[in-house]
N, CA, C and O of each residue as an XYZ file, in Angstrom:
756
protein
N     121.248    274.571     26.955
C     120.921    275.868     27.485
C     119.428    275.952     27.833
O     119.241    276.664     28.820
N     118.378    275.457     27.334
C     117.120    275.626     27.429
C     117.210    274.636     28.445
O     116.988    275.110     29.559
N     117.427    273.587     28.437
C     117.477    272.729     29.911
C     117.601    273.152     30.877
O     116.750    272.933     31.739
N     118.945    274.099     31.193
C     119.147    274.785     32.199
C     118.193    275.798     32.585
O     118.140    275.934     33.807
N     117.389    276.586     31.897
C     116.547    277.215     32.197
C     114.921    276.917     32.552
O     114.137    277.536     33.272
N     114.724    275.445     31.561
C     113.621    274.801     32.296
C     113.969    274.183     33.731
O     113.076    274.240     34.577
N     114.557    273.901     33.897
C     115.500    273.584     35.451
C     115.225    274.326     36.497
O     114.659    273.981     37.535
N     115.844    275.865     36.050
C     116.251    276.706     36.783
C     114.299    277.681     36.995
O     113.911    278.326     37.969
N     113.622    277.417     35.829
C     111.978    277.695     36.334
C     111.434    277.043     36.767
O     110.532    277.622     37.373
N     111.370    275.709     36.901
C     110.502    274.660     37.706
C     111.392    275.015     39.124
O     110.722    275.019     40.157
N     112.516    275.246     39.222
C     113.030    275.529     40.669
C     112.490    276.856     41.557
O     112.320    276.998     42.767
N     112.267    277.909     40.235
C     111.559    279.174     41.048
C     110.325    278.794     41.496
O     109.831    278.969     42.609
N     109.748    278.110     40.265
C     108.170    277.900     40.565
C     107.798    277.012     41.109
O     106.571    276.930     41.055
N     108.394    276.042     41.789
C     108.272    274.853     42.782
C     108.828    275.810     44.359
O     108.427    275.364     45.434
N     109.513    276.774     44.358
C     109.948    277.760     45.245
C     108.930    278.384     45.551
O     108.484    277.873     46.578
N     108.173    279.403     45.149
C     107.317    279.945     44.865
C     106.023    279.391     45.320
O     105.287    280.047     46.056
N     105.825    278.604     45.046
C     104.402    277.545     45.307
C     104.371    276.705     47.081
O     103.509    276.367     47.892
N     106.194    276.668     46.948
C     105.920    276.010     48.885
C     105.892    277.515     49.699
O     105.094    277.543     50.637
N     106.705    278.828     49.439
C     106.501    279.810     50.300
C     105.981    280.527     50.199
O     105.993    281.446     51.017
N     105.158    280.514     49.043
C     104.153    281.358     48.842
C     102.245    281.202     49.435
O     101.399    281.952     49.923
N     102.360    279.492     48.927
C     101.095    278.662     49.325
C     101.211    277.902     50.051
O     100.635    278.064     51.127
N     101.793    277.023     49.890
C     102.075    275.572     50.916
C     102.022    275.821     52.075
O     101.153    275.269     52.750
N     103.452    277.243     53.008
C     103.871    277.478     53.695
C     102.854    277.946     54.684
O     102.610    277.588     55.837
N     102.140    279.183     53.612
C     101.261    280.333     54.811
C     100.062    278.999     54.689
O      99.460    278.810     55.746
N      99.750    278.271     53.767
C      98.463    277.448     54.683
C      98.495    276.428     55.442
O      97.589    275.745     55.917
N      99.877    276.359     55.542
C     100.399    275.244     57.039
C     100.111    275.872     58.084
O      99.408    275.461     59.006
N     100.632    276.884     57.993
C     100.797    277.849     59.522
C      99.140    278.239     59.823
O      98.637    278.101     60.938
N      98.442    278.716     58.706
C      97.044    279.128     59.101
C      96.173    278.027     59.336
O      95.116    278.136     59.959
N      96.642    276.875     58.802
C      95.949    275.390     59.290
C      96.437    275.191     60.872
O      95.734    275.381     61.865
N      97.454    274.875     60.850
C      98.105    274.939     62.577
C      97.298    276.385     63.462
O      96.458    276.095     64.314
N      97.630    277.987     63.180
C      96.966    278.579     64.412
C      95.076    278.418     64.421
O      94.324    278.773     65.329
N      94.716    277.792     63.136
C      93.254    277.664     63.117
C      93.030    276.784     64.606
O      92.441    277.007     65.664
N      93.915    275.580     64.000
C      93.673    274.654     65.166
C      93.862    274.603     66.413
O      93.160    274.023     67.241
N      95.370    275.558     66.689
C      95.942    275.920     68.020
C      94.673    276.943     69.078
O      93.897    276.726     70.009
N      94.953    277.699     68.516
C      94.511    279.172     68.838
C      93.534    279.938     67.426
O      93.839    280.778     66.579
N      92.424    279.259     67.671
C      91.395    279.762     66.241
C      90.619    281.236     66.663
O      90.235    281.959     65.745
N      90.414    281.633     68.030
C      89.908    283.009     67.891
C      91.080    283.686     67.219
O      90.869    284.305     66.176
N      92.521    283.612     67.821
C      93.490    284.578     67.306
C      93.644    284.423     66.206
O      93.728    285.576     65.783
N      93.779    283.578     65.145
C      93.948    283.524     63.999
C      93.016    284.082     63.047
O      93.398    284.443     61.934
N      91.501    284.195     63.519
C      90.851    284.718     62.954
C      90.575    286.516     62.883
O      89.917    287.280     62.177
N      91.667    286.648     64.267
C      91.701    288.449     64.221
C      91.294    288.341     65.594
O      91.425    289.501     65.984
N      90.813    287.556     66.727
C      90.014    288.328     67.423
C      89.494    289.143     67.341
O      89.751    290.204     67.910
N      88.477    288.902     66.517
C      87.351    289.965     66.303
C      86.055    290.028     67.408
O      85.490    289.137     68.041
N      85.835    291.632     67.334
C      84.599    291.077     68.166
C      83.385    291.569     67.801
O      83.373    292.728     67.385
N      82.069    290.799     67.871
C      80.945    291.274     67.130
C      79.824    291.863     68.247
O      79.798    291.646     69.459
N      79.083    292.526     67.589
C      77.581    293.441     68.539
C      77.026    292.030     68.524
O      77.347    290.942     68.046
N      75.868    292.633     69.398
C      74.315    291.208     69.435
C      73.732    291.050     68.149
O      72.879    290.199     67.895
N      74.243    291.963     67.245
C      73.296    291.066     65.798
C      74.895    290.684     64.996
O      74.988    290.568     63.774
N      75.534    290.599     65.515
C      76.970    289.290     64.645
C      77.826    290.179     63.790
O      78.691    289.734     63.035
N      77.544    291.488     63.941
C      78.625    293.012     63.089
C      79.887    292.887     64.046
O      79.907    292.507     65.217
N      80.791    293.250     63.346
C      81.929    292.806     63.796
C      82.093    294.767     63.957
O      81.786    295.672     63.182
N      82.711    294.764     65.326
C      83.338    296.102     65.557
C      84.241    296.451     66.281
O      84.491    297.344     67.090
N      84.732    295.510     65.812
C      86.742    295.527     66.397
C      87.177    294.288     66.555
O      86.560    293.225     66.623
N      88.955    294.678     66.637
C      89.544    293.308     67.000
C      90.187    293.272     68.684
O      90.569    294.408     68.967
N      90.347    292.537     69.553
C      90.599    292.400     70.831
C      92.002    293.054     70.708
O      92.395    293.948     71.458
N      92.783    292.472     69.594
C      94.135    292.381     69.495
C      95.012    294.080     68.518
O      96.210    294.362     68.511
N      94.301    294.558     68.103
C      94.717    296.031     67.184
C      93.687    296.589     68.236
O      92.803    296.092     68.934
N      94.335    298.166     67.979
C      93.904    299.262     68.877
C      92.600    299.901     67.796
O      92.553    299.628     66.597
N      91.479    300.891     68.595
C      90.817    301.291     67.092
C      90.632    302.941     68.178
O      90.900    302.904     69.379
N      90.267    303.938     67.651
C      90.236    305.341     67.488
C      88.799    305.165     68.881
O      88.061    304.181     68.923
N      88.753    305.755     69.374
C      87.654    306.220     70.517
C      88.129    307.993     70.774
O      89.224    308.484     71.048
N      86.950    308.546     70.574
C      87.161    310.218     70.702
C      85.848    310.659     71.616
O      85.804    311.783     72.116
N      85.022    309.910     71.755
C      83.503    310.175     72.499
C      83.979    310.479     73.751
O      84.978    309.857     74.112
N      83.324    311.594     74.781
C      84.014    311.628     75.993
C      83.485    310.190     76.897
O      84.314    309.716     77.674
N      82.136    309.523     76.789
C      81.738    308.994     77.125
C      82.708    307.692     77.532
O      82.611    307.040     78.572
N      83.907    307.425     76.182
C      84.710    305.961     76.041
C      85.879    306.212     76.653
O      86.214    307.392     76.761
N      86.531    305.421     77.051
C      88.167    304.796     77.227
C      89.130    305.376     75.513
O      89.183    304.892     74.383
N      89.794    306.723     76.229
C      90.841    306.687     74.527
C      92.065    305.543     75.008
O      92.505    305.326     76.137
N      92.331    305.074     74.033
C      93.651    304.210     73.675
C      94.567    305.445     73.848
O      94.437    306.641     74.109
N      95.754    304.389     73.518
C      97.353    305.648     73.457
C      97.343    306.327     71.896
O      96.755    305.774     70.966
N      97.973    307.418     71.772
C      97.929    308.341     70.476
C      98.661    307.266     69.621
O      99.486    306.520     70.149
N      98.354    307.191     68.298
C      98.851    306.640     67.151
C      99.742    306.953     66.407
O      99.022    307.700     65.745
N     100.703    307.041     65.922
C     101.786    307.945     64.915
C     100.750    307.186     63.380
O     100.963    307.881     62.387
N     100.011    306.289     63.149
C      99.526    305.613     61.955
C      98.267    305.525     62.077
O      97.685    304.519     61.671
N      97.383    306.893     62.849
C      96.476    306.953     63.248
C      94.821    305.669     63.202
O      93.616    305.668     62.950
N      96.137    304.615     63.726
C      94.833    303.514     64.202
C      94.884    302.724     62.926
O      93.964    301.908     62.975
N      95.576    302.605     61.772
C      95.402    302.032     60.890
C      96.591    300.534     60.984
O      97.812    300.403     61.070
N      95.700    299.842     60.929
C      96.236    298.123     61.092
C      97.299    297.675     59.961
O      98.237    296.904     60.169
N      96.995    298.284     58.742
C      97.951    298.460     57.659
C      99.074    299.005     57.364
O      99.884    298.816     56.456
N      99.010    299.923     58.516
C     100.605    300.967     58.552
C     101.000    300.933     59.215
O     101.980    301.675     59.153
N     100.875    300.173     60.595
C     101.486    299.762     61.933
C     103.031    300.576     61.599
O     103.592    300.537     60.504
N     103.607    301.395     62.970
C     104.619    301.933     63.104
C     104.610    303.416     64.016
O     103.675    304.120     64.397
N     105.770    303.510     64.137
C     105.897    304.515     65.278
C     106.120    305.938     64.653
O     106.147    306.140     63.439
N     106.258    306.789     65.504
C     106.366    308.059     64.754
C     108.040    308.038     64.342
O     108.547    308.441     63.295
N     108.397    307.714     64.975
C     110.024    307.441     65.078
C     110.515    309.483     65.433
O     111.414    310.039     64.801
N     109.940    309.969     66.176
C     110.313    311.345     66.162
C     111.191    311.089     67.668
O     111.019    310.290     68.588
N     112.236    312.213     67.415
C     112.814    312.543     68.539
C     112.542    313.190     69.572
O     111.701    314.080     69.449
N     113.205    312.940     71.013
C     112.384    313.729     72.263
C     113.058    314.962     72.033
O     113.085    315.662     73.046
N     113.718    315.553     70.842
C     113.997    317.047     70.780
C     113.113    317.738     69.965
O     113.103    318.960     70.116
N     112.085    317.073     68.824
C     111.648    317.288     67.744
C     110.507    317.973     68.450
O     109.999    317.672     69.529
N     110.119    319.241     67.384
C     109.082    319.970     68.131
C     107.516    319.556     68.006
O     106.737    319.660     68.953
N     107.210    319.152     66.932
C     106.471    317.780     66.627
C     105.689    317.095     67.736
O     104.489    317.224     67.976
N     106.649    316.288     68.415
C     106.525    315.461     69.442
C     106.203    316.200     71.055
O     105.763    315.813     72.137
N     106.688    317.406     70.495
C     106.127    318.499     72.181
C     104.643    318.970     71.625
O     103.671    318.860     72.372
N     104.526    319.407     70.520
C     103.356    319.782     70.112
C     102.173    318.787     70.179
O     100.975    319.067     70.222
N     102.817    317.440     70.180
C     101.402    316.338     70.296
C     101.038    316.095     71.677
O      99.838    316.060     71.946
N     102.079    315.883     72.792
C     102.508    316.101     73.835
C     101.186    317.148     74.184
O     100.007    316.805     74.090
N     101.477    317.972     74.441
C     100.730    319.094     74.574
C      99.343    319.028     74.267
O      98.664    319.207     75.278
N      98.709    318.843     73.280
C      97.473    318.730     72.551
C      97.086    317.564     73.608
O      96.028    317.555     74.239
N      97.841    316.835     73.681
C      96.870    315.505     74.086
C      96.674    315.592     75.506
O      95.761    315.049     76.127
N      97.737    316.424     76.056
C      97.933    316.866     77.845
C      96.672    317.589     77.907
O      95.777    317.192     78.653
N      96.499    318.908     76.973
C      95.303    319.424     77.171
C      94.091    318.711     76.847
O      93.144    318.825     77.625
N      93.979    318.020     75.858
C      92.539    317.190     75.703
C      92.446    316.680     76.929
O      91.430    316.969     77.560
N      93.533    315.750     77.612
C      92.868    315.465     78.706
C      92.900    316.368     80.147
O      92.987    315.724     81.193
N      92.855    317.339     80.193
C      93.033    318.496     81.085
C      93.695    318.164     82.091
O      93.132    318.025     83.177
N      95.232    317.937     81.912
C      96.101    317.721     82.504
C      96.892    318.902     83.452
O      97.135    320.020     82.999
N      97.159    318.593     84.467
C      97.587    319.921     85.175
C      98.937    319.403     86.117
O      99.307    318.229     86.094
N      99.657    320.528     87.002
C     100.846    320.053     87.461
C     100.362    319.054     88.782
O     101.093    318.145     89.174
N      99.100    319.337     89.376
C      99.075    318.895     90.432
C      98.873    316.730     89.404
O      99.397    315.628     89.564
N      97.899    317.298     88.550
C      97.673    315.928     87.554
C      97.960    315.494     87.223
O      97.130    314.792     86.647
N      99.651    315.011     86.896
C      99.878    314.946     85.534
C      99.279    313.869     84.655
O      98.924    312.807     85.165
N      99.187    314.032     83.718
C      98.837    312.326     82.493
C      99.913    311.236     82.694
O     101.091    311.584     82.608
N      99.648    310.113     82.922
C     100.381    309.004     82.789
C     100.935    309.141     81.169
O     100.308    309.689     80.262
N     102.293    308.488     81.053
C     102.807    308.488     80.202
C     102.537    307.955     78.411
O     102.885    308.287     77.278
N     101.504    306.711     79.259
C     101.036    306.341     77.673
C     100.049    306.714     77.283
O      99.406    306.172     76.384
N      99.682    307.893     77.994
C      98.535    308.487     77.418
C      99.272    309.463     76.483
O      98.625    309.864     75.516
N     100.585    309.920     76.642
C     101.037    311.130     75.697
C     101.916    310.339     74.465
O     102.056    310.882     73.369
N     102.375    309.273     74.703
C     103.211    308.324     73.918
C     102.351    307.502     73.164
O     101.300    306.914     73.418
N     103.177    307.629     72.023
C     102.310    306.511     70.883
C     102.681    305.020     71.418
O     103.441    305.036     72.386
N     102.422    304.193     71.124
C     103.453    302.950     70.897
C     103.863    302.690     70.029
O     103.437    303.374     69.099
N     104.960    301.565     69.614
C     105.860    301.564     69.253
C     105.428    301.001     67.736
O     106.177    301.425     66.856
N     104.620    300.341     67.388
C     103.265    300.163     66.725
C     102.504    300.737     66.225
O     102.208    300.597     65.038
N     101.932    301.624     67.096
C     100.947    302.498     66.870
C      99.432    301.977     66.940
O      98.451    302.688     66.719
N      99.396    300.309     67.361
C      98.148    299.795     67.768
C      97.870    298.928     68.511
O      97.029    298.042     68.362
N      98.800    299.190     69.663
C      98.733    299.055     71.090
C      97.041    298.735     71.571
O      96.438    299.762     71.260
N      96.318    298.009     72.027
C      94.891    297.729     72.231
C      94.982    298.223     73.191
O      94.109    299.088     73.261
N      95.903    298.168     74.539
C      95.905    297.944     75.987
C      96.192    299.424     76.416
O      96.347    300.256     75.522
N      96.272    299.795     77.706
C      96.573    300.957     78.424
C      96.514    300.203     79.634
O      95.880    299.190     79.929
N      97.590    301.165     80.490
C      97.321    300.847     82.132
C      95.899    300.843     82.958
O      94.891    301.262     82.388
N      95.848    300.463     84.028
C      94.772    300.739     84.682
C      94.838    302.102     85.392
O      93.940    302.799     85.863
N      96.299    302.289     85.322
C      96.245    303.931     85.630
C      96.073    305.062     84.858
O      95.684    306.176     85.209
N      96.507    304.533     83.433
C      96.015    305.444     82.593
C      94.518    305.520     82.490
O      94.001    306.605     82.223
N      93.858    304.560     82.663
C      92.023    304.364     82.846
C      91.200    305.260     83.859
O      90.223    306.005     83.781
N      91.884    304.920     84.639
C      91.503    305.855     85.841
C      91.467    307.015     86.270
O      90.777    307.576     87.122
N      92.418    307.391     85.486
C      93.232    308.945     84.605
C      91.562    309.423     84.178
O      90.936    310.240     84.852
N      91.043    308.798     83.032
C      89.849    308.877     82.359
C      88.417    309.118     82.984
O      87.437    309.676     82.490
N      88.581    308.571     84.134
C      87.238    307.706     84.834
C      86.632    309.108     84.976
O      85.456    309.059     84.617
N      87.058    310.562     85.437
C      86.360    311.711     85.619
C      85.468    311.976     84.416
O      84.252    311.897     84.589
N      86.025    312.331     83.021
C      85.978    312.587     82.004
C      84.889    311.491     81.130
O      84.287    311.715     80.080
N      84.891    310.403     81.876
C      83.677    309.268     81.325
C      82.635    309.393     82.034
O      81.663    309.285     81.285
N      82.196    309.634     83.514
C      81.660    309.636     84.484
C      80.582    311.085     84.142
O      79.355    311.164     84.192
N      81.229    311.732     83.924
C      80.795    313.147     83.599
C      80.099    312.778     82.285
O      79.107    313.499     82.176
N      80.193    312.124     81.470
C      79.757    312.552     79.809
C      78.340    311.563     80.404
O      77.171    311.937     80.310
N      78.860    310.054     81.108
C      77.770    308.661     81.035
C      76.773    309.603     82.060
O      75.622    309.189     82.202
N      77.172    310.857     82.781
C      75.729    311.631     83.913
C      75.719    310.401     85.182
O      74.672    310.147     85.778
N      77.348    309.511     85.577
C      77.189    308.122     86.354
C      78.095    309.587     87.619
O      78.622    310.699     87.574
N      77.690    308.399     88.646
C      79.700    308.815     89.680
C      80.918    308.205     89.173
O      80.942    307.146     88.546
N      81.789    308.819     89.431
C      83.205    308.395     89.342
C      83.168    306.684     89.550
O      83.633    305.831     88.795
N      82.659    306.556     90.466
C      83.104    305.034     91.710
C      82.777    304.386     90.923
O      83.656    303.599     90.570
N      81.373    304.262     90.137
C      80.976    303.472     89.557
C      81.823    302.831     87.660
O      81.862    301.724     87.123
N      82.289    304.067     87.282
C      83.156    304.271     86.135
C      84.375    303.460     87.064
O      84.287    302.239     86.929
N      85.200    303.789     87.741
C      86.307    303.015     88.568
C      86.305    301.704     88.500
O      87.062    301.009     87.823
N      84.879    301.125     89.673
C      84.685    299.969     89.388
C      84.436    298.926     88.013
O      84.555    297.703     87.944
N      84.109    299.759     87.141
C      83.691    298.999     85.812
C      85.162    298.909     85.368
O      85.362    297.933     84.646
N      86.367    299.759     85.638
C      87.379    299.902     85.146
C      88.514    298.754     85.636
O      89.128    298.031     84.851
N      88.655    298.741     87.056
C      89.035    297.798     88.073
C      88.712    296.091     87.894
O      89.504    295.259     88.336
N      87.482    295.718     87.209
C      86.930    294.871     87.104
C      87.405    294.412     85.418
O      87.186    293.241     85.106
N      88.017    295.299     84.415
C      88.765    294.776     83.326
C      90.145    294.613     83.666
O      90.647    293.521     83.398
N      90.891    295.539     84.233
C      91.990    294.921     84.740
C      92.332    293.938     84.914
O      91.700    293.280     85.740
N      93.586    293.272     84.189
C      94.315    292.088     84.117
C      95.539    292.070     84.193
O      95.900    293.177     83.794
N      96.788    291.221     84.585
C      97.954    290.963     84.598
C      98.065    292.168     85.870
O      97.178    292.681     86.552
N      99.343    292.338     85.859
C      99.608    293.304     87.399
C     100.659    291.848     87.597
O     100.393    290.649     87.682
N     101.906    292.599     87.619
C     102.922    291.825     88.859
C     103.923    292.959     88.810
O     103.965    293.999     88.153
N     105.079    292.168     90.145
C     106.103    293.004     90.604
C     106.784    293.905     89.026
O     107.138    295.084     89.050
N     106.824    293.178     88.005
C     107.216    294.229     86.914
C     106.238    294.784     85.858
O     106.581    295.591     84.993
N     105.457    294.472     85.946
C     104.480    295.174     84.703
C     103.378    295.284     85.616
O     102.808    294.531     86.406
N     103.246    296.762     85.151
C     101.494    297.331     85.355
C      99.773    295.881     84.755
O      99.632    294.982     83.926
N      98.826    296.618     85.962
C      97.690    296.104     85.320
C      97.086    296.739     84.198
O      97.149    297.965     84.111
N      96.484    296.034     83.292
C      96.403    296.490     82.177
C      94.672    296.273     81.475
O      93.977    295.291     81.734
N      94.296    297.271     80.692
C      93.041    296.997     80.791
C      92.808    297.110     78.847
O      93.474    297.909     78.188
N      92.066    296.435     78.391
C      91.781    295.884     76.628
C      90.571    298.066     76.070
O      89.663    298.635     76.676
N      90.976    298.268     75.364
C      90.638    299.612     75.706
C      88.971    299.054     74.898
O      88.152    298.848     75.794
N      88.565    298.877     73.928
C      87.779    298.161     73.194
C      86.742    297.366     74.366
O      85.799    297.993     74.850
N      86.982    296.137     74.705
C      86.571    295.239     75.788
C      86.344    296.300     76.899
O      85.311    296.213     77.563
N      87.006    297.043     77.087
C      86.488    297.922     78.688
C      85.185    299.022     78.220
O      84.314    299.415     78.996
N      85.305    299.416     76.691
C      84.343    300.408     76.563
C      83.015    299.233     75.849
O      81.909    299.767     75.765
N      83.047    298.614     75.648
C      81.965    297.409     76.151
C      81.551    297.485     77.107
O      80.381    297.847     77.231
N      82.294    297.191     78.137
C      81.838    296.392     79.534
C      80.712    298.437     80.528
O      79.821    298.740     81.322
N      81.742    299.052     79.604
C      81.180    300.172     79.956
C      79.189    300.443     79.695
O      78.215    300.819     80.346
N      79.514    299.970     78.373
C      78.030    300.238     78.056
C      77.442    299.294     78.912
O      76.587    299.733     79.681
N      77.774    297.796     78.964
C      76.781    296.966     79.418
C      76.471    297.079     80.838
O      75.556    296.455     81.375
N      77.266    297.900     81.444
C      76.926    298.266     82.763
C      76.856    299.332     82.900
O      77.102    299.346     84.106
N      76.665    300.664     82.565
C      76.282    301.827     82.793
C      75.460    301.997     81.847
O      74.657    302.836     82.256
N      75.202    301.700     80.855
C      74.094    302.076     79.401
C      74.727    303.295     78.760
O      75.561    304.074     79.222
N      74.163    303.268     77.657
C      75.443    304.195     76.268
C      74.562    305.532     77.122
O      73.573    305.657     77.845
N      75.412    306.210     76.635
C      75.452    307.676     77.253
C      74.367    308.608     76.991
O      73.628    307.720     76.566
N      73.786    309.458     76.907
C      72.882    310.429     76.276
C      73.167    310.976     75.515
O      74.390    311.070     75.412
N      72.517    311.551     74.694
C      73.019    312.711     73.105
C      73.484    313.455     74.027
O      73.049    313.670     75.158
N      74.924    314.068     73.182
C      75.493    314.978     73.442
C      75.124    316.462     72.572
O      75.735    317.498     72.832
């Protein structure tokens, strides 16, 4: 009987030790080597090496000056990834709807592109359309004291992917970068 149970623990704990350790530092040895920015987070750092975001998770922008991402049901948190899971009857979901139509002063002639009112499915979606961007470009243009054209072009110029089935798509993080480095951070508000 004790045999069987020293048996039956060297089997958990020889279990235990390949999928617990063995396993995840195969795989993190392999994407180190494959693909080592992604494995490390795609992170991305300022000019003195501070890390202030990842390429790949979405993060919170509220400044009028920036690019907002899509609304969060896990408000931006990388740890709780998930959707609101609410229904298109739930009043909830008209009420956020709404809030976020008006933040961005949405009107009938206007309307907001869709993932500007929709979470994703996630909740940390990095990306947005280039139409949802452009959506923005008034509302950035106005805060940076720039023209529109110039907000456009900085916008146009992150744009990536675009084919017959999927929209162009722009890194919301990476575009409000590219923002500063070509228009300069905004004035006190």
């Amino acid at each position: 009987m004790i045999r069987e149970m020293l048996t039956g623990l060297r089997f958990i704990l020889g279990t235990l030790l390949i999928c617990a350790v063995v396993y995840p530092a195969v795989l993190l040895g392999v994407g180190r080597a494959v693909v080592s920015e992604r494995a490390q987070g795609s992170l991305v750092e300022d000019d003195h090496g501070v890390v202030i975001g990842s390429r790949l998770i979405a993060q919170r922008f509220t400044r009028r000056e920036y690019l907002w991402p899509r609304p969060s049901a896990v408000d931006h948190n990388a740890a709780a990834a998930g959707g609101s899971n609410l229904a298109a009857s739930n009043p909830a979901l008209t009420r956020r709807a709404q809030t976020t139509a008006t933040l961005l002063k949405a009107t009938t002639a206007k309307p907001v592109p869709g993932e500007l009112i929709a979470a994703s499915g996630s909740g940390l979606d990095p990306h947005i359309t280039l139409r949802g961007a452009l959506y923005q470009s008034r509302r950035i243009a106005e805060a940076r004291e720039v023209s529109q054209a110039r907000v456009d072009e900085v916008l146009r110029q992150q744009a990536s992917g675009g084919t017959p089935w999927s929209p162009e798509l722009v890194n919301v993080l990476e575009t409000n970068i590219a923002l500063d480095e070509n228009l300069g951070t905004a004035p006190p508000q």
